[in-house]
N, C-alpha and C positions, 0 to 999 in steps of 0.2 A: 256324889254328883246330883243325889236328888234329891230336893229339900222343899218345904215348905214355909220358910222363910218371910218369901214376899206378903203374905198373909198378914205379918203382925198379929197372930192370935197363938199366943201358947198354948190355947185347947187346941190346935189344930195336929199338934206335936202328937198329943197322944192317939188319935184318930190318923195316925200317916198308913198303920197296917192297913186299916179298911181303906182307904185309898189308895192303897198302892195296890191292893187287890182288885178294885174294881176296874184300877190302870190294866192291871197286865188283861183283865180281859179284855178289852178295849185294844188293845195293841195284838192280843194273839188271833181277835176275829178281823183286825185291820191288814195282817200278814197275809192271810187268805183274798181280803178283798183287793188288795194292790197288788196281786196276783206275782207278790215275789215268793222264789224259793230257790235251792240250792242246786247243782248238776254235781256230779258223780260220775266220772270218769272211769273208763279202766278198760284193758283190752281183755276180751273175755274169750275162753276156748275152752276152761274145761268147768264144768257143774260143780259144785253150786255158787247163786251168785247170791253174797251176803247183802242182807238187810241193813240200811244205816240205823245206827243206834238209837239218832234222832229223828227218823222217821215222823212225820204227822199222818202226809198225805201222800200218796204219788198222784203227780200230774199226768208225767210222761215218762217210758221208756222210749229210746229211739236207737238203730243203728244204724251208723254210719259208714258208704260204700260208694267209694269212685265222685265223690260229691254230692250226693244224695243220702237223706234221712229220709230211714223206713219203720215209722210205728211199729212197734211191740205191743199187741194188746193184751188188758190184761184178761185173763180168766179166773172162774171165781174157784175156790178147793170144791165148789161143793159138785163142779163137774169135770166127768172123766176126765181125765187130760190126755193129748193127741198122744199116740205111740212113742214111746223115750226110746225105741228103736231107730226111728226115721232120723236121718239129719239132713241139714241144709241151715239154711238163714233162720234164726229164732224169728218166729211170728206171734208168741205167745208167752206169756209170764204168769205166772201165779205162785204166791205165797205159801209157805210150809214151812213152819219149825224155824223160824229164823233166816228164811233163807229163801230167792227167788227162781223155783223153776223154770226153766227158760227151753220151747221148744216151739221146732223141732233142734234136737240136743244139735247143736255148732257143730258143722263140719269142716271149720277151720277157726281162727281166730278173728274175731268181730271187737269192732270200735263199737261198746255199748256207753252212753248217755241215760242215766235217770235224773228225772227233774224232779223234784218232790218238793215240799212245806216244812219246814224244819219244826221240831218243838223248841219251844222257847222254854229253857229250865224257869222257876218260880225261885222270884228272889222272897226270902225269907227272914234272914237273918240281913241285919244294915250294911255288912259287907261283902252281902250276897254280892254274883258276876254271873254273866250271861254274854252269851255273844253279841246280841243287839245293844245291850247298855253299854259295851268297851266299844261299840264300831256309833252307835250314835246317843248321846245318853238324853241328848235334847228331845229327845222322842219321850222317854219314861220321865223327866221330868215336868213337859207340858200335860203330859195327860193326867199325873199326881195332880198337879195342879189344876188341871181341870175338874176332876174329882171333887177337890177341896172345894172349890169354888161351886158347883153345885148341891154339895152340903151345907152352902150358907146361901142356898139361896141367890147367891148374888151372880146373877143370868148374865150384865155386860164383862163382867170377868169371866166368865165361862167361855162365852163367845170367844174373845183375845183369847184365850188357853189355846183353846179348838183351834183356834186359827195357826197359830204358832206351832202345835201340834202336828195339823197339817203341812206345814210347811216344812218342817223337822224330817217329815215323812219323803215327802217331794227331795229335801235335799241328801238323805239315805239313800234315796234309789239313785238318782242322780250322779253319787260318790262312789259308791256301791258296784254298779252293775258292773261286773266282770272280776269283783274282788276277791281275794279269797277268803273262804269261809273252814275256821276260823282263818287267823291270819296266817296260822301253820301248818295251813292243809292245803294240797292241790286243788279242793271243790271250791266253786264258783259261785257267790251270789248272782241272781240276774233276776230279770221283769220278765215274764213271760209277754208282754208283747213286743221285746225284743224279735228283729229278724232273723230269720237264720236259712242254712241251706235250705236245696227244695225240700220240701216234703213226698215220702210216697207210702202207700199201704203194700 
């Protein structure tokens, strides 16, 4: 689905790796700036809470109670963490070993939400897959091609890439937002400037 074609240059064939590489960066720092990523659901009550495998970033933890979302902040390992004695509402998370501490430890069962940045696997091989190239592939194809087109210089093709590009983008989020991610998992693509319940600390 992603080709170099339009071009008419069969040097450009051989040169598609280094463009498709400088695609995906272009696409994995545009993930972060359209401030899309995943939620992760789950009803939490007993320790520990696993890390996604694809993990980039965490945006947000938040729980949900009586219609109200209450930030989880995080804390960093490199300080003490609150007494794993005390329970009540988690107000805090931190990282360890594959897994997210969460305190003070739940004294019941809590609706917990993480938002996070997915990583995008590195296609490699031509019949590499990824979740963003099966949910929109006009995305990796206009930025290829964008690539292409600034390796030859040729700036009003580049611009038309960019632009198509962008739009690819716009129409992903657009499609997207509340889908599941991948298609066979309960977690949700979304925009974070999506609304949502109130917010509380």
């Amino acid at each position: 689905s992603i080709c170099i074609a339009d071009f008419h240059h069969d040097s450009m064939v051989d040169r598609f790796d280094a463009f498709l590489h400088s695609a995906q960066l272009r696409i994995n720092r545009d993930l972060v700036l359209r401030e899309i990523d995943v939620s992760d659901f789950r009803i939490y009550s007993t320790p520990p809470y696993p890390i996604p495998q694809d993990l980039k970033r965490v945006n947000r933890m938040v729980i949900s109670e009586n219609g109200n979302e209450y930030d989880v902040q995080y804390q960093s390992p490199l300080v003490t963490g609150p007494d794993a004695d005390i329970k009540g509402r988690p107000r805090y998370f931190m990282p360890t070993d594959q897994v997210f501490a969460l305190y003070p430890t739940p004294d019941k069962a809590y609706e917990v939400t993480l938002y996070y940045t997915p990583l995008i696997s590195t296609l490699v091989q031509p019949n590499d897959e990824n979740w963003l190239l099966n949910r929109d592939s006009d995305i990796y194809r206009y930025a290829v091609l964008a690539e292409a087109a600034i390796s030859m210089k040729d700036w009003p093709t580049r611009d038309e890439y960019l632009s198509l590009y962008g739009e690819a983008w716009m129409t992903f989020q657009s499609h997207s937002n509340g889908a599941n991610y991948p298609s066979d998992s309960p977690m949700k693509v979304r925009t974070r400037s999506s609304t949502g319940p109130e917010r509380r600390r």
